[in-house]
VOLOSE-194280 format. One record per residue (C-alpha): residue in one letter; x, y, z. Coordinates in steps of 0.5 Angstrom, whole numbers, plus 500, padded with zeros to 3 digits. Layout:
N
aXYZ;...
! end
This chain:
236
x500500500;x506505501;x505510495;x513511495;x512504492;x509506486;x514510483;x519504483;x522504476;x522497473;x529496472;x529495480;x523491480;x527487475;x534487479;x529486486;x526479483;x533477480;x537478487;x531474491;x532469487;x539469486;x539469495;x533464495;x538459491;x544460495;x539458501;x538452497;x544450496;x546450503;x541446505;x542440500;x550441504;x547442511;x551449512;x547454514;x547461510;x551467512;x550473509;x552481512;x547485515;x548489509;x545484504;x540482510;x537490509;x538489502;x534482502;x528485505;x528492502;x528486495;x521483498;x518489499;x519492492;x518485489;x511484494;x508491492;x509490484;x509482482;x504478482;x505472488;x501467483;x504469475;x511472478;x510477472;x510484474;x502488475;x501494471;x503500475;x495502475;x493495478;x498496483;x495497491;x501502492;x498507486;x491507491;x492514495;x496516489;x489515484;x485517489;x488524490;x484527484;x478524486;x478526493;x478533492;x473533488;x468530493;x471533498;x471541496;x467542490;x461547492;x453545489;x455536487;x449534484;x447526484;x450525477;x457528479;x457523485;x455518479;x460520475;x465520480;x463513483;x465511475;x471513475;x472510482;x469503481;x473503474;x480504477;x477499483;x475495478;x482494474;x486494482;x481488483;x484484477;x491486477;x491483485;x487476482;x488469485;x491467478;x489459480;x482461477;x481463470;x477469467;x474470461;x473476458;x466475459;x466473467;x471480467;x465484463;x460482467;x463483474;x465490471;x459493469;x455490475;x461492480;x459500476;x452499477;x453497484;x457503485;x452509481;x446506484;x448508491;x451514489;x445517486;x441513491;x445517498;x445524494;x438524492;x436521498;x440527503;x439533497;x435537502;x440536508;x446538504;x443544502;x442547508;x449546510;x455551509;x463550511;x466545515;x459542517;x459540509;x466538508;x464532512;x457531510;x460529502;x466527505;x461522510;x457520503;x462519499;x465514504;x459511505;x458510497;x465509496;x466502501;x460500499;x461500492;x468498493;x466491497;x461489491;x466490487;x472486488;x466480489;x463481483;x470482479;x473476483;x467472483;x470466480;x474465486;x467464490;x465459485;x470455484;x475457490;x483458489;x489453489;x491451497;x499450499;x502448504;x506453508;x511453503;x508453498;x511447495;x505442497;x500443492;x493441497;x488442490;x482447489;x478449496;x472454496;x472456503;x479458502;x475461496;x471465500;x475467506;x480471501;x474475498;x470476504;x476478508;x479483502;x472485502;x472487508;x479491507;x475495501;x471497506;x477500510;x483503505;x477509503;x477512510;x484516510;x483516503;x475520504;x473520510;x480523515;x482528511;x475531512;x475531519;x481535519;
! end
């Protein structure tokens, strides 16, 4: 999620994934001889500051490099633009809050995908679907919140307003973006994912609980990620 991140250039991702996995062969190496691995606590720093690059930036199923506008580290980054505009523009009508909830859930829905569970394959269709139900989901709860509050919102000025869309943008926001990530990951659902041991090196088949789990709990983050992105700003 570190913003920093998204500004790794590809040519230190590449040498990132290529000196973990030099370090990881070494490691193998020694093990076939019974000897432990000794490195320097300088090529420690740079093993771990290795992992967090290539974490952020490499697909954990298809070790190929997410585009940098899927990656969860462009999430505040992207999210700039759209929070001011919910945030300070003056008179917002049910369709801009519409339009703002298509940029939004568009973007959501291309970060969704690029942090799939590649053991479940997706056609194009399965992708059409999730997406333009997932854009449904979000500008119904947007024209539904902003019609519904349009006479409170009008009486309110300053700060008090500030929050009020602030409070209403979240509220769409989370919502929509739970959906979302269901709709466009709903395979997952359906046919659950591969499950390994904790080395990844047993292969246990494909379980739906484990499927359901992983949507639910990442849901739950989605619900999350917006607050210090839509909501504490507001606030102070």
């Amino acid at each position: 999620m570190n913003p920093l991140l998204f500004f790794t250039p590809k040519k230190r991702i590449l040498e990132a994934q290529d000196e973990l996995l030099k370090f990881q062969l070494r490691s193998e190496a020694a093990k076939k001889i019974g000897s432990s691995l000794l490195i320097t606590p300088e090529e420690v720093e740079r093993v771990k500051k290795n992992n967090v690059i290539v974490g952020s930036a490499v697909h954990p199923d298809t070790n190929q490099i997410i585009p940098f506008y899927m990656r969860l580290s462009g999430f505040v980054v992207f999210n700039f633009p759209l929070v001011f505009a919910v945030l300070f523009v003056k008179n917002q009508t049910p369709v801009f809050n519409a339009t703002m909830q298509w940029v939004n859930q568009t973007y959501n829905a291309g970060m969704n995908y690029g942090n799939r569970n590649a053991s479940s394959t997706y056609t194009t269709a399965d992708l059409g679907r999730g997406y333009c139900g997932a854009v449904a989901v979000s500008v119904s709860i947007a024209l539904f919140t902003r019609t519904i509050f349009a006479g409170q919102l009008s009486r309110l000025k300053g700060s008090k307003l500030v929050i009020a869309n602030a409070f209403l943008s979240y509220t769409a926001g989370a919502l929509a973006g739970a959906s979302n990530l269901v709709l466009m990951r709903q395979k997952e659902l359906k046919d659950g994912i591969t499950v390994h041991n904790q080395d990844g090196t047993v292969e246990y088949g494909k379980s739906t609980a484990a499927g359901k789990k992983a949507i639910m709990e990442t849901a739950f983050s989605r619900v999350i990620l917006p607050l210090p992105v839509l909501f504490f700003p507001a606030i102070g």
